[in-house]
Phi, psi and omega in degrees: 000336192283324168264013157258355185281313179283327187280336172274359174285322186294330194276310186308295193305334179284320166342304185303184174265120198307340182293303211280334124352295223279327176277337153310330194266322210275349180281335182298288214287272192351293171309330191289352187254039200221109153092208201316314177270011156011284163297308202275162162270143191300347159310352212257288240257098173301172173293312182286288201312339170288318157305318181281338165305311162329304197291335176271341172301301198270284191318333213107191173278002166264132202248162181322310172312317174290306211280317159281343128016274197271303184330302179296352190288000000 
């Protein structure tokens, strides 16, 4: 189930449109430098922890890692 749940995330994400991608990743680091990561630059600042600041923001108390987690069950 975990690897047909990934293949189908890979194929739905290429689909999209790369304009829309490429404002996601720049809207994600953008939030991530908000709130707990503030001080810092997105430079400062990794790719997971921008996810997981995201993922709590929008999700709750759940961070990405927790989400994959639950994926793998």
């Amino acid at each position: 189930m975990k690897r047909f749940v990934e293949k189908f995330m890979f194929w739905f994400v290429w689909k999209l449109p790369h304009s829309l991608i490429y404002y996601c990743a720049l809207r994600a680091a953008a939030n991530a430098t908000c709130g707990e990561f503030g001080n810092k630059t997105p430079d400062e600042v990794s790719i997971m922890n921008m996810i997981d600041a995201w993922g709590k923001k929008r999700g709750g108390d759940k961070s990405f890692r927790a989400l994959m987690k639950e994926l793998e069950k």
